[in-house]
NULUMMAR-281136 format. One record per residue (C-alpha): x, y negated, z negated; residue number from 0. Coordinates in steps of 0.1 Angstrom, whole numbers, plus 2048, in hexadecimal, padded with zeros to 3 digits. Example, Ala and Ser with C-alpha at 12.3 -4.5 7.8 and 13.67 -1.06 7.14 Angstrom:
# residues 2
+-----+-----+-----+-----+
:   u :   v :   w :  nr :
+-----+-----+-----+-----+
: 87B : 82D : 7B2 :   0 :
: 889 : 80B : 7B9 :   1 :
+-----+-----+-----+-----+
***
This chain:
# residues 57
+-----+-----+-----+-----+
:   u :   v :   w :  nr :
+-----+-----+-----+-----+
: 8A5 : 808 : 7A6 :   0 :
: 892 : 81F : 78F :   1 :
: 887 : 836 : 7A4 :   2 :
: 861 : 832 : 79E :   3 :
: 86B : 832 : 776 :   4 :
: 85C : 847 : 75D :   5 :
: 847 : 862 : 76D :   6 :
: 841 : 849 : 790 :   7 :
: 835 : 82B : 77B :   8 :
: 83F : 811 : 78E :   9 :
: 841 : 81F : 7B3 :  10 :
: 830 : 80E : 7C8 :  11 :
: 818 : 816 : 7E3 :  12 :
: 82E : 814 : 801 :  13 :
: 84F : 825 : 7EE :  14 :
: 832 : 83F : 7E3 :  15 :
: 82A : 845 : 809 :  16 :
: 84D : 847 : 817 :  17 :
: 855 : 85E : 7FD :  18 :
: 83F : 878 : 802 :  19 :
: 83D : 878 : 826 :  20 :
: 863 : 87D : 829 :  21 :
: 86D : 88C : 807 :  22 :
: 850 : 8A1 : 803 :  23 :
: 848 : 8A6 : 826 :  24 :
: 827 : 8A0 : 825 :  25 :
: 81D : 88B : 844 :  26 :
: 7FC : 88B : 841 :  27 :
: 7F4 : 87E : 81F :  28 :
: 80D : 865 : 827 :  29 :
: 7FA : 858 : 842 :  30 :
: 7D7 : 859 : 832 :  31 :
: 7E6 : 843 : 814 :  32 :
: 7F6 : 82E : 830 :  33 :
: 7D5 : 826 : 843 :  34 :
: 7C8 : 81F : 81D :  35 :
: 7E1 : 809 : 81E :  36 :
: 7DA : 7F5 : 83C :  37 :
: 7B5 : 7F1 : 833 :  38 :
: 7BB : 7E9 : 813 :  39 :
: 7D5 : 7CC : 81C :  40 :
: 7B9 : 7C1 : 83A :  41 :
: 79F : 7BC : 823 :  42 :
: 7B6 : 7A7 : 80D :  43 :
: 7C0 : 792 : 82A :  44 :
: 79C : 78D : 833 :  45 :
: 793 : 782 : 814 :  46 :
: 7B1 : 76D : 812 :  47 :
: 7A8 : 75B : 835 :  48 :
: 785 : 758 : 82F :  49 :
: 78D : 746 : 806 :  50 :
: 7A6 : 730 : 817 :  51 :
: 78C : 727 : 834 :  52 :
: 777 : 71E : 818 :  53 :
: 78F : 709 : 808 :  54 :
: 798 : 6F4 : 827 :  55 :
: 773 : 6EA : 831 :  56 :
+-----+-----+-----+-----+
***
């Protein structure tokens, strides 16, 4: 809706990525941040299973 507001404030990561891989054309950044991306979120769920395995004992 804002377009990433005031000077990209509040773009996200993954309207960040799309937006420079096919606005900016620049593919390969675009994939580096993505497989940031995809670490980053697989951490997260690990630590997210391994808290809620916790929890269940």
């Amino acid at each position: 809706m804002t377009d990433g507001g005031p000077a990209g404030s509040t773009s996200i990561l993954s309207s960040y990525i799309f937006t420079t891989a096919y606005r900016k054309l620049d593919f390969g950044y675009a994939s580096a941040m993505a497989v940031f991306l995809l670490l980053l979120m697989t951490c997260y769920a690990l630590v997210l299973l391994r808290i809620r395995h916790q929890l269940l004992k």
